[in-house]
KOLGU-400609 format. One line per 10 residues: number of its first residue (from 1); their letters; for each residue x, y, z of N, C-alpha, C. Coordinates in steps of 0.2 Angstrom, whole numbers, plus 5000, padded with zeros to 4 digits. Each point is the difference from the previous one (the first is absolute). Example, Ala and Ser with C-alpha at 12.3 -4.5 7.8 and 13.67 -1.06 7.14 Angstrom:
<recs>
1 = as = 5066/4972/5039/4996/5006/5000/5004/5006/5000  4998/5005/4996/5004/5006/5001/4996/5005/5003
</recs>
This chain:
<recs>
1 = xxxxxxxxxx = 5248/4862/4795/5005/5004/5002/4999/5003/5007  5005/5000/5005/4999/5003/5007/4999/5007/4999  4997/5004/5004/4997/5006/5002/5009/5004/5001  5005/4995/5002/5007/5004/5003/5004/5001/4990  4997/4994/4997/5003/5000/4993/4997/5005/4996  4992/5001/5000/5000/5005/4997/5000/5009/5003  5001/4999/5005/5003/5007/5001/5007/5002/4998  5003/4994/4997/5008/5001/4999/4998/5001/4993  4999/4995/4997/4996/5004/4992/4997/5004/4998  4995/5004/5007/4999/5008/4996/5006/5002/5002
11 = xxxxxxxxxx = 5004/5002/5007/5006/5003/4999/5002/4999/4995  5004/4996/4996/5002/4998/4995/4996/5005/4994  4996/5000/4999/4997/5002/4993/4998/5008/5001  5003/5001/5008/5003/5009/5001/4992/5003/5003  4996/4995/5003/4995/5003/5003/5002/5003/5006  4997/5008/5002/5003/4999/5009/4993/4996/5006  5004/5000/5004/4997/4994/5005/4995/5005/5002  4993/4997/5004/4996/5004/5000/4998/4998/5009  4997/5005/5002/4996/4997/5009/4997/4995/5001  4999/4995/5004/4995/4994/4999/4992/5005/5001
21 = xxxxxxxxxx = 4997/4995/4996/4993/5005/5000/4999/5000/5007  4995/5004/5003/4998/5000/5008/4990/4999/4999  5000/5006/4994/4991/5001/4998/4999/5006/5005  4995/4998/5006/4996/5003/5001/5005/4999/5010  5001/5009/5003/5004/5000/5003/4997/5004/5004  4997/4997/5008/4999/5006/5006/5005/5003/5002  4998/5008/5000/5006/5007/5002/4996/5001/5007  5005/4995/5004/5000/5003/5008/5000/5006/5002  4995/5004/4998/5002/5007/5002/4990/5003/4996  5001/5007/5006/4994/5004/4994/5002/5006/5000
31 = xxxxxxxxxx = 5005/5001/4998/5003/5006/5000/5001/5002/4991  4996/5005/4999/4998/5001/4993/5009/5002/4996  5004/5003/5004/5005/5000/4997/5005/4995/5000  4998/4995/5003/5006/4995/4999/4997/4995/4995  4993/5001/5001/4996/4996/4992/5002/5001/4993  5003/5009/5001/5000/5002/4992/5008/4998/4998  5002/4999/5005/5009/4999/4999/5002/4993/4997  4996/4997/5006/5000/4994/4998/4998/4997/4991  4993/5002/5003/4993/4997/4992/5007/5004/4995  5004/5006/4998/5002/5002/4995/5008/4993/4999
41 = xxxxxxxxxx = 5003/5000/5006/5006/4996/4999/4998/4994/5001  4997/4996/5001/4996/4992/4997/4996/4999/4995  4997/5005/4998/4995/4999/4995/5005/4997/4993  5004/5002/4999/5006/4998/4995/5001/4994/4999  4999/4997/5006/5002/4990/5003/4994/4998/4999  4995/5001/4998/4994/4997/5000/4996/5001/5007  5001/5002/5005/4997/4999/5004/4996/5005/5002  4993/4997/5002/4994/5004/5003/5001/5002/5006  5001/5005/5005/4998/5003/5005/4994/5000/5003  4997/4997/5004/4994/5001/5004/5000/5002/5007
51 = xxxxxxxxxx = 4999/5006/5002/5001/5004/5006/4994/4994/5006  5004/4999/5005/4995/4996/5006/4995/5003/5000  4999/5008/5000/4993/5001/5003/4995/4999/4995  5001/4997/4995/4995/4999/4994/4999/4993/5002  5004/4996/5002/4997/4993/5003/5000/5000/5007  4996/5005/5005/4999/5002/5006/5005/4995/5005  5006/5001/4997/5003/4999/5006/5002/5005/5003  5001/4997/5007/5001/5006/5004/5009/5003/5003  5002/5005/5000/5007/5002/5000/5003/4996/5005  5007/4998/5002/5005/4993/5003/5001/5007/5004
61 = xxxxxxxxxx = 5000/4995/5007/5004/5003/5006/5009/5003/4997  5003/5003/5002/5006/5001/4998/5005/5002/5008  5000/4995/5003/5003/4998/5006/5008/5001/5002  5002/4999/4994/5009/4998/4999/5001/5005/5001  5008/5001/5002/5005/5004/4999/5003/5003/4994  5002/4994/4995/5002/5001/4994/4997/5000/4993  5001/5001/4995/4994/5003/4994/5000/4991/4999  5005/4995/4996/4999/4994/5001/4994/4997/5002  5000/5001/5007/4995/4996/5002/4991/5001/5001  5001/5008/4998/4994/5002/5002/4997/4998/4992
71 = xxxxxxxxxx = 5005/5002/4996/5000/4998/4992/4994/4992/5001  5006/4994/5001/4999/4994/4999/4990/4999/5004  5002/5002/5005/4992/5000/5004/4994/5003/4995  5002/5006/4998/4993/5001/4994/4999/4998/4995  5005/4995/4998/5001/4997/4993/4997/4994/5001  4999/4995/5005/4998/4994/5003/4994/5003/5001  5000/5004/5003/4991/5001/5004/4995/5002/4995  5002/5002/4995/4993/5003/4991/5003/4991/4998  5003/4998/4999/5003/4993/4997/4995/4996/5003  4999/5000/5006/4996/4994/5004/4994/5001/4999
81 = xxxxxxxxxx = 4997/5007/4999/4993/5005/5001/4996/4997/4994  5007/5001/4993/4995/4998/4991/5001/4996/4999  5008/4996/5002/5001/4993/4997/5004/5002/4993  5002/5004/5000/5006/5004/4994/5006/5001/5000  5004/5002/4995/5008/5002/5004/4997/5006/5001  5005/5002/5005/4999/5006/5003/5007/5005/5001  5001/5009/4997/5006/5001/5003/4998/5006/5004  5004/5000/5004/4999/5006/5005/5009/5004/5002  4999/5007/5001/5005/5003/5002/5001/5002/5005  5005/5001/5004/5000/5003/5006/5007/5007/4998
91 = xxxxxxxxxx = 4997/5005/5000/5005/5005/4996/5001/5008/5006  5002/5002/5001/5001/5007/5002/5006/5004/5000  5000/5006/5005/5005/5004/4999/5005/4999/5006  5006/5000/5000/5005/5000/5005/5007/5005/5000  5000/5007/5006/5002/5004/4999/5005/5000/5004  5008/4999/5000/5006/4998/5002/5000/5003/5006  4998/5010/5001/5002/5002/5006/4993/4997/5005  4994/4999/4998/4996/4997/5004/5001/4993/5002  5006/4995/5000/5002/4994/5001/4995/4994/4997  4997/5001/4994/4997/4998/4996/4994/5000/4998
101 = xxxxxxxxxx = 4998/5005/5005/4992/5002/5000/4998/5003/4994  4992/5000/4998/4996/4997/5003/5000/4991/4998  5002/5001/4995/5003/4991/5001/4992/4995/4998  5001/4996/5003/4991/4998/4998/4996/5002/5002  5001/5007/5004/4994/5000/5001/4998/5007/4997  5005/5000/4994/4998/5009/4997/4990/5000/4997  4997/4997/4999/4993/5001/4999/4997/5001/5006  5003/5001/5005/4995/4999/5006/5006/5008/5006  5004/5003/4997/5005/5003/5002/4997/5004/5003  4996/5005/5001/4997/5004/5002/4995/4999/5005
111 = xxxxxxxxxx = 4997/4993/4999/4995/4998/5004/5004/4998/5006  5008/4996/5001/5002/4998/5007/5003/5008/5004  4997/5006/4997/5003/5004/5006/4993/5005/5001  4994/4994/4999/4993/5003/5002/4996/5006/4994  5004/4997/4993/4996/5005/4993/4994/4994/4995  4998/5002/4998/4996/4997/4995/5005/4998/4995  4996/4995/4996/5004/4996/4996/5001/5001/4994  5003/5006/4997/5000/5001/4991/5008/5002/5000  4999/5002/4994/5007/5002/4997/5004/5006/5001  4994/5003/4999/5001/5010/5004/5002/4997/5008
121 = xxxxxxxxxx = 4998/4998/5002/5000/4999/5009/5008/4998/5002  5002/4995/4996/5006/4997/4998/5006/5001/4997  4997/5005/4995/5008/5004/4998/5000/5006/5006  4995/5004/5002/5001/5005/5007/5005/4995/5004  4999/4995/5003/5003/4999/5006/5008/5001/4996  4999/4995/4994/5007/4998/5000/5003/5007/4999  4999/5006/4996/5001/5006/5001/5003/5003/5004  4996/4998/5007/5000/5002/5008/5006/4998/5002  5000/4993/5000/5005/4996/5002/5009/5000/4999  4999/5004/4992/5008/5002/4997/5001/5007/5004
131 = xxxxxxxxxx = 4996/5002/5001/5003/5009/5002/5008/4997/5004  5003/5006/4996/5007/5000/5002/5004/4993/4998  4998/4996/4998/5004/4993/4998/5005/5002/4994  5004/5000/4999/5007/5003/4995/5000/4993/4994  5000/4993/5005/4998/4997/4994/4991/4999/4997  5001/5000/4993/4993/4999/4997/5000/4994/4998  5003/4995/5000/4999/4995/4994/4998/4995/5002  4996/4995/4994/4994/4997/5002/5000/4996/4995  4996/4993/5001/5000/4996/4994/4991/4997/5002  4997/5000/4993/4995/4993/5001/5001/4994/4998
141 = xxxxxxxxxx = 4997/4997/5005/5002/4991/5000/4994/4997/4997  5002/4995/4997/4992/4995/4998/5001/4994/5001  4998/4997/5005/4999/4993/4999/4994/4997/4996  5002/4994/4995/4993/4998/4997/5001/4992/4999  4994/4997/5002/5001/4993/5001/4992/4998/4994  5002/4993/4998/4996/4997/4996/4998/4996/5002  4994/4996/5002/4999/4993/5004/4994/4997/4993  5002/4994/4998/4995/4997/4994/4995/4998/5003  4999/4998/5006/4996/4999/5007/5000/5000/5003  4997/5000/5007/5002/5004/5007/5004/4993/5003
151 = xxxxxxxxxx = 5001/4995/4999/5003/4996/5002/5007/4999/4997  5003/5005/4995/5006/4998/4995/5004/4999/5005  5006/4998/4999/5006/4998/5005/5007/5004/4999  4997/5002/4994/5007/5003/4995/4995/5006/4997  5000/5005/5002/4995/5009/4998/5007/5001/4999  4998/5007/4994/5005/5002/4997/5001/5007/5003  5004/5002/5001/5003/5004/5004/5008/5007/4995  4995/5007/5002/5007/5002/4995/5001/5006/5006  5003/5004/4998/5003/5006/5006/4999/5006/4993  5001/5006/5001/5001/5008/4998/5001/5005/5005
161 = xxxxxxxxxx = 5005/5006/4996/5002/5004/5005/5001/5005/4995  4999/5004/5002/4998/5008/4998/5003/5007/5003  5007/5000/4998/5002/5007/5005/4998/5006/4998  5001/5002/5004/4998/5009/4999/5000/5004/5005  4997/5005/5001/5002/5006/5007/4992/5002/5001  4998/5002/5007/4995/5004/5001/5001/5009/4999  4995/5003/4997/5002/5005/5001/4992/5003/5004  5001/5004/5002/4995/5003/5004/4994/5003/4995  5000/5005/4997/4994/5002/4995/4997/4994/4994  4995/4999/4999/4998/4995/4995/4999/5003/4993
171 = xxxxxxxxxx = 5001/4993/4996/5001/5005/4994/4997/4994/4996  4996/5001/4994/4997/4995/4997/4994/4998/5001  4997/4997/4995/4989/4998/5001/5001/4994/4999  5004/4993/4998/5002/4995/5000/4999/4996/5004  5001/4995/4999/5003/4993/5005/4995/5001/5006  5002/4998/5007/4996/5000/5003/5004/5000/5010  4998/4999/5003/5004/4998/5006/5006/5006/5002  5004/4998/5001/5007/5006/5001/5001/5003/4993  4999/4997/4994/5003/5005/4993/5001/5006/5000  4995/5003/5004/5002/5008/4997/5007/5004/5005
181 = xxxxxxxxxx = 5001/4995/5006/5006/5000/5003/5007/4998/4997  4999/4997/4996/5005/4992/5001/5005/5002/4993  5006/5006/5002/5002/5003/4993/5006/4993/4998  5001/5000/4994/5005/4997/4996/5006/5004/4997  5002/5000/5003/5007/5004/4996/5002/5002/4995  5001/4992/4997/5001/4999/4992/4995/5000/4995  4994/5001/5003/4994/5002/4992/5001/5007/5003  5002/5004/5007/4998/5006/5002/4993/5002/5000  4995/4995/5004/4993/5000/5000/4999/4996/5006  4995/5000/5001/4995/4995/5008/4997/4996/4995
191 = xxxxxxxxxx = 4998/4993/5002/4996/4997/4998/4994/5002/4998  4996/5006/5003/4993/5000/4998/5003/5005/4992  5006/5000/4999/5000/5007/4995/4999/4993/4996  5003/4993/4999/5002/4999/4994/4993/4994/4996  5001/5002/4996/4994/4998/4994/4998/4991/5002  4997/4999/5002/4996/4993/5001/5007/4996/4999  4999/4999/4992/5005/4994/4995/5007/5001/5001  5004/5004/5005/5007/5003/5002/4998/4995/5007  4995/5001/5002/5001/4999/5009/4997/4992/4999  4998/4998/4997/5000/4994/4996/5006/4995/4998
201 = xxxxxxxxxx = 5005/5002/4999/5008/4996/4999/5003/5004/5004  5000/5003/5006/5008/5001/5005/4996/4999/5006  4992/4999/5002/4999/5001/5007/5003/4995/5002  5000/4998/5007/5001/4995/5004/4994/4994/4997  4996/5001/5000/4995/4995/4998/5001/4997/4992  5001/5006/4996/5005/4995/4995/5006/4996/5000  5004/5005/5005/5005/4996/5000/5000/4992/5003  4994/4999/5005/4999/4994/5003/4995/4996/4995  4995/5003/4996/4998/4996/4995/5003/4997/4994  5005/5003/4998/5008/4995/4995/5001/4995/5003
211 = xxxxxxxxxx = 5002/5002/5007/5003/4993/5002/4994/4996/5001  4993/5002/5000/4995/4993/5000/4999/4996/4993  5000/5005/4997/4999/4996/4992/5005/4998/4996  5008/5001/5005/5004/4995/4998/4999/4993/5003  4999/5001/5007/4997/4994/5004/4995/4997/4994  4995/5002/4997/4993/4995/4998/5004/4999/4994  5005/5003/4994/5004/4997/4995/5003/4995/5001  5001/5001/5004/5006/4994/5002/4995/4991/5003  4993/5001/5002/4997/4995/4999/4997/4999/4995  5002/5004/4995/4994/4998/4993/5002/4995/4998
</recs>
């Protein structure tokens, strides 16, 4: 029996389709919170999360302009490093009246007007930078790419979008990066307020990770 026939017979016998297995997966990134977001919404698909710095690769230039690209570049570069698939994102915040700043360079925001690199450093500017802005609204973006090896031809690629508004006071011990800015209207909460397993199915990075595990269903 073909592999294409018996996937019509489990259909049939009212299995649901599952992700093609992947196993063992380098997380282009060492960023402890994007590990836990991840490791929680993949771990369900069978897949292992292995953060690069645990197999000393070292972090990919991030050159682009676009989250796309810089995405695809980190995902090839731990891919070529361990010889594994590899997924990497390129995700940040983009705030309408800033002309879609900080954009990709929101982990580094603070640093290009001569600050240190953290996230206190980061929400100040952004802070700084609304005084007087009447609009507040903002979305997080993710791009996330898949590469089975650094040579794929065909890396699986999803997008996520996140609206929401800045508000100036922080509110929440949660999440990480802009969260404690980043309010939601419709839960009435910032991101750092809402409970892991909530910001887990509505972030952006959820949102972009459905569309990847419909991409590897669809190859099983």
């Amino acid at each position: 029996m073909s592999d294409r026939q018996h996937a019509g017979g489990a259909a049939a016998q009212g299995h649901e389709p599952r992700p093609a297995p992947l196993g063992k997966v380098v997380l282009a990134s060492n960023n402890p919170g994007k590990l836990r977001e991840f490791a929680a919404l993949l771990g369900a698909a069978g897949v292992e999360l292995i953060p690069q710095g645990t197999l000393n690769v070292p972090e990919a230039e991030e050159p682009y302009p676009t989250f796309v690209e810089n995405a695809l570049t980190k995902a090839r570069h731990a891919a070529k490093l361990t010889g594994l698939p590899a997924l990497a994102d390129d995700s940040g915040l983009c705030v309408r009246a800033l002309r879609g700043a900080p954009g990709v360079y929101s982990a580094r925001y603070a640093q290009l007007a001569g600050g240190p690199k953290s996230d206190a450093a980061n929400n100040a500017r952004l802070v700084e930078q609304l005084q007087g802005a009447a609009d507040r609204r903002a979305y997080y973006f993710c791009a996330l790419v898949l590469v089975r090896h650094a040579d794929d031809p065909e890396p699986l690629i999803a997008e996520g979008r996140w609206p929401g508004q800045i508000i100036d006071t922080p509110r929440g011990a949660h999440g990480f990066g802009y969260d404690p800015h980043f309010f939601l209207p419709d839960l009435n909460a910032t991101a750092a307020e809402l409970d892991p397993a909530v910001k887990n199915t509505s972030s952006h990075r959820a949102i972009a990770l459905r569309q990847l595990l419909a991409r590897l269903t669809e190859e099983a």
